[in-house]
ZAMARGU-4260 file (C-alpha; in steps of 0.2 Angstrom, whole numbers, plus 5000, padded with zeros to 4 digits):
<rodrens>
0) 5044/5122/4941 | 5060/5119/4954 | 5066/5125/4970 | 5085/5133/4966 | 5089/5133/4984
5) 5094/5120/4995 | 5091/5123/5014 | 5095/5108/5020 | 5105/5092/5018 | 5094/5080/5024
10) 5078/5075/5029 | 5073/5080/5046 | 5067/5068/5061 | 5050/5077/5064 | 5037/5064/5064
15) 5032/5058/5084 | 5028/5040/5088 | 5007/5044/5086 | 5012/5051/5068 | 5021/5033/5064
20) 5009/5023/5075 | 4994/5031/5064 | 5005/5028/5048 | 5009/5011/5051 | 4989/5007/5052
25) 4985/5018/5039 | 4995/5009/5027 | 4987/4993/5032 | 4969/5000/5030 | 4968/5006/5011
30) 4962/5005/4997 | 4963/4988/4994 | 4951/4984/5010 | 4936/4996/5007 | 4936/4993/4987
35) 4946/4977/4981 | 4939/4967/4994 | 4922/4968/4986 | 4932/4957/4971 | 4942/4949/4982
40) 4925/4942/4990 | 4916/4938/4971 | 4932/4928/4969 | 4936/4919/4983 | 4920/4919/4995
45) 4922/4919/5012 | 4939/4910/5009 | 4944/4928/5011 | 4946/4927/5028 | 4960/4914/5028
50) 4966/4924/5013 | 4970/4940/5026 | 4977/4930/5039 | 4990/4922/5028 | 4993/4936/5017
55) 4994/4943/5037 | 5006/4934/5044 | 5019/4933/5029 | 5016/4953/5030 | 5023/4952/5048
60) 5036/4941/5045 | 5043/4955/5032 | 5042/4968/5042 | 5052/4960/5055 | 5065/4956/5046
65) 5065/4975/5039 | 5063/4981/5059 | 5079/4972/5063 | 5088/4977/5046 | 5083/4995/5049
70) 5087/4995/5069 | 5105/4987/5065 | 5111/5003/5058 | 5104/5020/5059 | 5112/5027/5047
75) 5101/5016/5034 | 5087/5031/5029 | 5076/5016/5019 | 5079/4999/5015 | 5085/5007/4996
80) 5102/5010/5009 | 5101/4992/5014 | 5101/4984/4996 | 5114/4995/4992 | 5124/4990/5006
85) 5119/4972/5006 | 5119/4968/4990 | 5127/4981/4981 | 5123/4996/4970 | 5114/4988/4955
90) 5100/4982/4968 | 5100/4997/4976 | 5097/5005/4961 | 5083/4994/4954 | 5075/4993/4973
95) 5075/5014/4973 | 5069/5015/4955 | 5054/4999/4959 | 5047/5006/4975 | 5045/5024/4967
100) 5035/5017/4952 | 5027/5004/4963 | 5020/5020/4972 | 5018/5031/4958 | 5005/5014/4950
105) 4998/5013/4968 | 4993/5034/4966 | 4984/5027/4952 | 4974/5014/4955 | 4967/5024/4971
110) 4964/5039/4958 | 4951/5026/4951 | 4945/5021/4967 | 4943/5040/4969 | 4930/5042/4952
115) 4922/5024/4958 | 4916/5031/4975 | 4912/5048/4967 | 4899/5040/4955 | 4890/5036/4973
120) 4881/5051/4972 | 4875/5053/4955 | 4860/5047/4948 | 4855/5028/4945 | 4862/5023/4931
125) 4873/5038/4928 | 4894/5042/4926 | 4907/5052/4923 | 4913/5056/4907 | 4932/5051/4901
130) 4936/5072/4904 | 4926/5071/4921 | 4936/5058/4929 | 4955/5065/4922 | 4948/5081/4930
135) 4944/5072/4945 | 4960/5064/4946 | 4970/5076/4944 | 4960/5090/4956 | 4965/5076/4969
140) 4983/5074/4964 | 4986/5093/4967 | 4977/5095/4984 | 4988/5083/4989 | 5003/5091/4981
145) 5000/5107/4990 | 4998/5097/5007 | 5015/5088/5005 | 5023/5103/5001 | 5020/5113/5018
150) 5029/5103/5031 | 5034/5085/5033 | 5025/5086/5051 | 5008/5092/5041 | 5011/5076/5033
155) 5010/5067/5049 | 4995/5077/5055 | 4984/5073/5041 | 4991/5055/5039 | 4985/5052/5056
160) 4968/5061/5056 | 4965/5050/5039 | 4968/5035/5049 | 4959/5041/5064 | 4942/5043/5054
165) 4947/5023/5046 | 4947/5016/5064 | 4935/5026/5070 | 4924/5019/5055 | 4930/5001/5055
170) 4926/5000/5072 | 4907/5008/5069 | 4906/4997/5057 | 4909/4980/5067 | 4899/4987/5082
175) 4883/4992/5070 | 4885/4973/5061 | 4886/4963/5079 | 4870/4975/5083 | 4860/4968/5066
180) 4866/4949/5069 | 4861/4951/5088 | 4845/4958/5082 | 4843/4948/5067 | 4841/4963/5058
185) 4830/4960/5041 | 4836/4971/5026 | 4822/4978/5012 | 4826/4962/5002 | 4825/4949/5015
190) 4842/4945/5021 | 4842/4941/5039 | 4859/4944/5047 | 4867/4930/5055 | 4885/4921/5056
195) 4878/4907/5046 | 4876/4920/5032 | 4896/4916/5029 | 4895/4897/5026 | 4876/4894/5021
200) 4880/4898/5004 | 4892/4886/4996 | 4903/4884/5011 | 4917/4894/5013 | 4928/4887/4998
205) 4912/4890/4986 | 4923/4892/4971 | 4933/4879/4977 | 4953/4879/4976 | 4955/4889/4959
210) 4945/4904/4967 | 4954/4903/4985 | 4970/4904/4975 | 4962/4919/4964 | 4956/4929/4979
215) 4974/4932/4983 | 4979/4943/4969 | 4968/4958/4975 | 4971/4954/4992 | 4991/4956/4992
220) 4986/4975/4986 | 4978/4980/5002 | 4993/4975/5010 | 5004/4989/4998 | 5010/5002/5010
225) 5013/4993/5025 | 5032/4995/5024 | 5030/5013/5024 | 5036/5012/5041 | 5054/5006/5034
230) 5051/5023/5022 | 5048/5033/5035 | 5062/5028/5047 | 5074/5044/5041 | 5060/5055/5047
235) 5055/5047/5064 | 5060/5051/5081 | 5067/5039/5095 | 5066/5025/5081 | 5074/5012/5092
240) 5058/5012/5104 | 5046/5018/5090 | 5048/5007/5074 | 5047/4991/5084 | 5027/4998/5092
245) 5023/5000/5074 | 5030/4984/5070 | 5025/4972/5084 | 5004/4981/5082 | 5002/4972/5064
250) 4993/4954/5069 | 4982/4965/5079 | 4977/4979/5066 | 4975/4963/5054 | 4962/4955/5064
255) 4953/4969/5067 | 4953/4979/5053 | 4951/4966/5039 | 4947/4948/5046 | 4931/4955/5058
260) 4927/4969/5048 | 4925/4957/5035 | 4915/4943/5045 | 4901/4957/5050 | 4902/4962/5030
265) 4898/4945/5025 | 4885/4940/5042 | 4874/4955/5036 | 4874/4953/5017 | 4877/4938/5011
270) 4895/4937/4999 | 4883/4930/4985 | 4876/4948/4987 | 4892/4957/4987 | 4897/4970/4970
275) 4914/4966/4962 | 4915/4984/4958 | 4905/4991/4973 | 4913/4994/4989 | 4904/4982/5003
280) 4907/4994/5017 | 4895/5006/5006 | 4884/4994/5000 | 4881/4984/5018 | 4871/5000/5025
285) 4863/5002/5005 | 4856/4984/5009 | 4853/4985/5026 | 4841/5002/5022 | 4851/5012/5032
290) 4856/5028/5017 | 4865/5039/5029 | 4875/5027/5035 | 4881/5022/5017 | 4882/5041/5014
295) 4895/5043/5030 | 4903/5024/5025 | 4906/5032/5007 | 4915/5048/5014 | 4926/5038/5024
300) 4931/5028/5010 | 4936/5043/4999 | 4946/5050/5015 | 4953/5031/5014 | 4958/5034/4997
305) 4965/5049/4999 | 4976/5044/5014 | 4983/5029/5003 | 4988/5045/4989 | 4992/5053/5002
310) 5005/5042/5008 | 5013/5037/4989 | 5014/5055/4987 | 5025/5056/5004 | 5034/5040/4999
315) 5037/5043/4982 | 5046/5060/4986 | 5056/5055/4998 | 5062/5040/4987 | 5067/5054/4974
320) 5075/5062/4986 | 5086/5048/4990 | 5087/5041/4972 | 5094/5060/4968 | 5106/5062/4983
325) 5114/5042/4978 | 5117/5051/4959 | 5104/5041/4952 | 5093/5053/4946 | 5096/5070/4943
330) 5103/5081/4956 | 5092/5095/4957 | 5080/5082/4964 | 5089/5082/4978 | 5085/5100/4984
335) 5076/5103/5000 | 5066/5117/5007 | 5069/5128/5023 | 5056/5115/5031 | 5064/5100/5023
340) 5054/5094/5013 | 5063/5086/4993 | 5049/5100/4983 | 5058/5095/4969 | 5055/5076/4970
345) 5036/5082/4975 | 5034/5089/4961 | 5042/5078/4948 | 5032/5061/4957 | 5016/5072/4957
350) 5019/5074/4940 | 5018/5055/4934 | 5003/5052/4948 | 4995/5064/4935 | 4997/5050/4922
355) 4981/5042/4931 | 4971/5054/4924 | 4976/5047/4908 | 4971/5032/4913 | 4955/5036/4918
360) 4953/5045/4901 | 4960/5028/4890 | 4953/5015/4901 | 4935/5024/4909 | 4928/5007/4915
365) 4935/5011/4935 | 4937/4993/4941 | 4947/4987/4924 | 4959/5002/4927 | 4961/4999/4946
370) 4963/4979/4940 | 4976/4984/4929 | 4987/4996/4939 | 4983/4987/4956 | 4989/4972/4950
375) 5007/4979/4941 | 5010/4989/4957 | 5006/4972/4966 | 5021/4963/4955 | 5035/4977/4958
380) 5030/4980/4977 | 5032/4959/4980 | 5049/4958/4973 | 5055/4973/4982 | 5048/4965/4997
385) 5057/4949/4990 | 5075/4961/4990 | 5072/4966/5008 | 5072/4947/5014 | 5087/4943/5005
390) 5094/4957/5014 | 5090/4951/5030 | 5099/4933/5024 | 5113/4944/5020 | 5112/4955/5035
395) 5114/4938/5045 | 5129/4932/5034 | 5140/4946/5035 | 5136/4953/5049 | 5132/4940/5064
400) 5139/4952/5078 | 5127/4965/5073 | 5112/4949/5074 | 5118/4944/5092 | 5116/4962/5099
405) 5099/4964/5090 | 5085/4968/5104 | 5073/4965/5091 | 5076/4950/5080 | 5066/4942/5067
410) 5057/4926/5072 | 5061/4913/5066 | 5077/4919/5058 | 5083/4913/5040 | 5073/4900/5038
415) 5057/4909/5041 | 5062/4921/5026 | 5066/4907/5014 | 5046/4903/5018 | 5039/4919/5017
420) 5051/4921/4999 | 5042/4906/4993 | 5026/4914/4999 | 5028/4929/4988 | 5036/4921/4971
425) 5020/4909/4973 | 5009/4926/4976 | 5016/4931/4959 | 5015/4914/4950 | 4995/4915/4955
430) 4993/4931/4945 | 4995/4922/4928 | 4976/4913/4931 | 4966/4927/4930 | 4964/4938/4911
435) 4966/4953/4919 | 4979/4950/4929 | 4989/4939/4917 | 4991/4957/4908 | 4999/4965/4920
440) 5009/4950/4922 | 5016/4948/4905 | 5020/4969/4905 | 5029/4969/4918 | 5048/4965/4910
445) 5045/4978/4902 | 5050/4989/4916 | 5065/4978/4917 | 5071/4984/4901 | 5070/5002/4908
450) 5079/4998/4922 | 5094/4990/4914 | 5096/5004/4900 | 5096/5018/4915 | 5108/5005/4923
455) 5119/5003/4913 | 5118/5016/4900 | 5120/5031/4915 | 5121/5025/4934 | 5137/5013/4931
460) 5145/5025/4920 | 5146/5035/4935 | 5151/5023/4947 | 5169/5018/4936 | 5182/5025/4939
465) 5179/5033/4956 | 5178/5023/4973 | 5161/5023/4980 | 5159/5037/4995 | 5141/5029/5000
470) 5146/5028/5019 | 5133/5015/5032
</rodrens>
């Protein structure tokens, strides 16, 4: 299935600052939060608090450098542009390719998120069968097919209707949780709530330095999508006045999205209480007898779910669309609707998405298969992140003039990326002392090898023997 007739050249800017304001803090409230922080907490205890705040600040720092980048030329559509121009068409090649497979793993992993929360409403003790959860899967994948397909605007409306019902949930949430440790609220099994429930079990290192140092390898995933803004940036009006809002908001939506939402978590049920494979935000009202609650809690984690798809399906498309106009992938990718939106590059991403419901079919046990993608994703999202900083220490070297009239430079300059560089290939390096994510780890090169074969073998064939039009 193709659309045969191109209505338009480019992608058109028809998302309004609230549509990037609510996809910005959309892609910092995911999947990541309301499921994998239930392991991230069994690893880590409530260490996980310092856990988001670095992972926090590093985050900011990145998008910084990729505000300015992005701001210093408008004609860059993503920071795949940038890597090309920066440092030259092989990275832009494997930084296209990387981030379109990173979103593809990310569609997933939430596709198992997806089955996880559904099992919420069967019977004790019950499950899906392997066929029920592909089904489920790939229902999901072609809702959101369909929705994608309309308008990019529709996009923007349910992206920030999606994030709206997150907020509005998160911020229930910590407003019920200070009510039950005010209150000292006693749950069926006779947890009071109170702060102290954070350090009176083991102290907030409880697992000492081995399980701080763990906890980070589910936490970098809730972080995945943040830089969507940089994605979006071809498709937003006034950029110069809007990215920057989106930007400059993340410490905030970081302290208040996962560092209090997670202290009220852990002051109501104690962390030694928390499900690896359960979300906490369900199972604090379960625990605290409050089953409506956890009913409404486990429908806004779905629609939290089905936002993150949501946005890899958006991102995924668009990075077709980009990878097929550039010559790297075939041109009839590249076709737009009357609406502008790449169907083409919709349908052939929604496509792979679908492979999650293979997944769910070969690996059924939920939390393995979200380990197991999340963490792959994790990988090849941290070294395009990784690419983006470089650029910025290229940016500064070739370009100095364009630096001097930036109105919205990166703090702390180079030296500051170099840090949060070092950050990330330490991220990486921690991956190795888990099992299940040593996996992930050790499969990774593998996508490498892809890489350089459609590399060399296809894209640098084209590129000899003609001088490169690419214009910035």
């Amino acid at each position: 299935m193709t659309v045969q007739h191109e209505h338009s050249s480019d992608l058109q800017r028809n998302l309004t600052n609230r549509h990037l304001q609510l996809i910005a803090i959309g892609g910092a409230i995911g999947t990541g939060l309301f499921m994998g922080s239930g392991k991230t907490i069994s690893l880590a205890g409530p260490s996980i608090l310092f856990i988001y705040m670095i992972i926090g600040t590093m985050i900011f720092f990145l998008m910084r450098a990729l505000g300015e980048l992005l701001l210093s030329n408008l004609n860059y559509k993503s920071f795949v542009d940038m890597a090309y121009d920066l440092l030259g068409p092989g990275v832009g090649f494997y930084v296209g390719w990387t981030y379109w497979i990173g979103w593809v793993l990310v569609g997933m992993a939430d596709l198992t998120a997806v089955v996880s929360y559904l099992t919420f409403w069967l019977p004790p003790g019950a499950t899906f069968s392997p066929v029920d959860q592909a089904m489920i899967s790939a229902g999901c994948v072609l809702f959101l097919f369909v929705l994608n397909l309309l308008t990019v605007k529709l996009f923007g409306e349910v992206e920030f209707w999606f994030a709206i019902i997150k907020i509005v949930a998160i911020i229930a949430l910590v407003l019920i949780g200070i009510y039950m440790v005010a209150t000292s609220f006693q749950s069926p099994n006779g947890t009071v709530a109170s702060v102290s429930n954070i350090w009176n079990h083991g102290g907030m290192f409880p697992h000492g330095m081995s399980g701080f140092l763990a906890g980070f390898q589910i936490a970098i995933f809730a972080f995945m999508g943040v830089e969507l803004v940089g994605t979006t940036a071809a498709e937003t009006k006034d950029p110069e006045k809007n990215l920057p809002k989106a930007i400059n908001s993340i410490p905030i939506r970081v302290i208040l999205f996962y560092v209090l939402s997670l202290v009220v978590v852990m002051s109501v049920t104690p962390w030694t209480e928390v499900k690896a494979d359960r979300s906490p935000f369900v199972e604090l009202f379960l625990m605290a007898g409050i089953p409506t609650a956890a009913i409404i809690m486990n429908l806004v984690v779905l629609s939290s779910v089905m936002s993150s798809m949501n946005s890899g399906v958006f991102s995924t498309s668009r990075m077709m669309f980009g990878l097929a106009k550039d010559g790297q992938a075939p041109k009839v990718l590249s076709f737009l609707t009357r609406n502008g939106v790449p169907a083409n590059g919709l349908i052939f991403s929604c496509a792979c998405i679908m492979g999650g419901s293979l997944l769910q079919y070969f690996v059924p046990n939920t939390i393995e298969a979200f380990t197991l993608a999340g963490t792959l994703c994790t990988i090849l999202f941290l070294s395009v992140w990784i690419i983006i900083l470089v650029c910025y220490i290229r940016y500064r070297k070739l370009r100095p003039e364009l630096h001097a009239k930036s109105k919205f430079k990166m703090p702390g300059g180079i030296a500051m990326c170099y840090a949060v560089i070092i950050f990330f290939l330490f991220t990486i390096g921690i991956l190795s002392l888990e099992d299940d994510t040593r996996k992930s780890l050790m499969v990774s090169p593998i996508w490498l090898i892809v890489l350089a074969i459609g590399y060399y073998g296809f894209y640098k064939p084209k590129l000899k023997g003609q001088s490169d039009n690419k214009q910035f």
